[in-house]
C-alpha positions in Angstrom: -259.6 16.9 -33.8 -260.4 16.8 -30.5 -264.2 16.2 -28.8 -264.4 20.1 -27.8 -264.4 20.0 -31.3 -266.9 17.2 -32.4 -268.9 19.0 -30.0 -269.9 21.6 -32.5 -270.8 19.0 -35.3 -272.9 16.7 -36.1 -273.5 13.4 -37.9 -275.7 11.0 -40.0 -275.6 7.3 -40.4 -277.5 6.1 -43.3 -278.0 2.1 -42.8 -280.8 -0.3 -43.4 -280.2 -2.4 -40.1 -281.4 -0.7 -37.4 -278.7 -2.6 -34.9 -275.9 -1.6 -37.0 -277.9 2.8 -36.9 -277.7 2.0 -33.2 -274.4 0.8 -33.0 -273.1 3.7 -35.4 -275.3 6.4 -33.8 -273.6 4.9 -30.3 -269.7 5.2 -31.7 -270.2 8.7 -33.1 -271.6 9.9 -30.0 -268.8 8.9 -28.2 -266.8 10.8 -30.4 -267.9 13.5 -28.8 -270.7 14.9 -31.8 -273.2 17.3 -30.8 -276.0 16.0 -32.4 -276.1 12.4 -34.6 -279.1 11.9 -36.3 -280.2 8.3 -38.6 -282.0 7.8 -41.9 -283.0 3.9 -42.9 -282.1 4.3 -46.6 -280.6 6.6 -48.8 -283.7 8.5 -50.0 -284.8 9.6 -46.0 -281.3 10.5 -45.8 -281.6 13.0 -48.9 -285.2 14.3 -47.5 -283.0 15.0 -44.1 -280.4 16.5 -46.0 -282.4 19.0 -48.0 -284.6 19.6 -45.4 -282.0 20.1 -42.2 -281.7 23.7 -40.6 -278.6 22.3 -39.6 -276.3 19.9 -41.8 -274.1 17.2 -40.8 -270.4 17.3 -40.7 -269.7 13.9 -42.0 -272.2 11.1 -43.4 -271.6 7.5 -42.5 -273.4 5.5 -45.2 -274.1 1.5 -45.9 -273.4 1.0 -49.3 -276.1 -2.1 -49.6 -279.7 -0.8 -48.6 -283.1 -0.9 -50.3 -284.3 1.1 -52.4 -281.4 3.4 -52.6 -278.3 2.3 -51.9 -275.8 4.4 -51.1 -274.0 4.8 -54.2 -276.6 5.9 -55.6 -277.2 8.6 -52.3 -274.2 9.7 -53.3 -274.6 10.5 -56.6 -277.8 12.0 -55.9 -275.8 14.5 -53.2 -273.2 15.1 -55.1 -275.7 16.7 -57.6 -277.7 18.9 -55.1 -277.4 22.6 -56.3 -276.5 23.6 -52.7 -272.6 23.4 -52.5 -272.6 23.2 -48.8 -275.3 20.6 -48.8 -273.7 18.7 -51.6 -269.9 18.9 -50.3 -270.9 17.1 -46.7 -268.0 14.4 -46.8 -269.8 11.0 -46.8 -267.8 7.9 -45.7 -268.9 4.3 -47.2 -270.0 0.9 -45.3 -268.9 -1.9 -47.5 -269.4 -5.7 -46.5 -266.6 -5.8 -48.9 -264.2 -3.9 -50.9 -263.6 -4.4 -54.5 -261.6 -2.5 -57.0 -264.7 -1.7 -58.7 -266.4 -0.3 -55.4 -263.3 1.7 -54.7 -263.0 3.2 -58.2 -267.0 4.2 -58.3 -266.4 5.5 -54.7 -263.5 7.6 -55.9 -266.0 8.8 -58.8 -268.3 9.9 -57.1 -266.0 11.7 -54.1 -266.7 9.9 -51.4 -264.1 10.5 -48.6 -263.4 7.2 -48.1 -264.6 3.9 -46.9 -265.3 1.3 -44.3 -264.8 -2.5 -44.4 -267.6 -4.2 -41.8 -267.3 -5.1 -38.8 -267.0 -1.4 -38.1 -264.4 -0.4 -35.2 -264.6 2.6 -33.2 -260.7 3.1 -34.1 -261.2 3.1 -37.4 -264.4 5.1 -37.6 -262.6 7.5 -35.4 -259.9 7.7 -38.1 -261.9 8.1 -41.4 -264.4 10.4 -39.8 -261.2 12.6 -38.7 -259.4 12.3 -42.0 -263.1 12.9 -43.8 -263.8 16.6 -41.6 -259.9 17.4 -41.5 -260.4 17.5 -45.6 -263.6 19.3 -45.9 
């Protein structure tokens, strides 16, 4: 996908850590995205979602926040009733990777996941891989 293209979409990073939103916001931004927003936990992330005019293309999203983490962000999107709100591919933060995490990942259709530290080559990668899908 090319940043002509990106240039059309847009992003959210969901992430307690405010240096690790600005870091993310930073990377998909140079990816060329037309408009990146932030939410601090996965509840704001869900009151952006339902409330957006327009949606993101792809969600990046920490796995280990308070109070909602984002497995259970993505359980509660999965469940919207909109299916073009509830479909946004959603790609996991993990401070590590288990073959528990991956298996409840894979439950609840996320479109893959991250291993901190973040890269902007691998970001770059799973967001591609994430849109290309949808």
């Amino acid at each position: 996908m090319t940043q002509e293209r990106y240039a059309k979409l847009g992003a959210l990073v969901v992430d307690d850590q405010a240096v690790v939103r600005a870091m993310l916001l930073k990377m998909l931004e140079q990816l060329g995205f037309g408009f990146v927003e932030a939410a601090s936990d996965g509840s704001a992330a869900l009151d952006t979602i339902r409330s957006a005019d327009r949606l993101p293309s792809v969600i990046v999203c920490d796995i280990a926040m308070k109070p909602m983490d984002g497995l259970a962000f993505l359980a509660e999107l999965r469940a919207l009733p909109e299916i073009h709100r509830a479909r946004i591919p959603v790609i996991l933060l993990t401070a590590t990777a288990t073959g528990e995490l991956a298996l409840r990942a894979r439950e609840l259709r996320a479109n893959g996941y991250i291993v901190k530290p973040v890269t902007p080559e691998v970001l770059a990668l799973r967001v591609e891989r994430a849109i290309s899908a949808s």
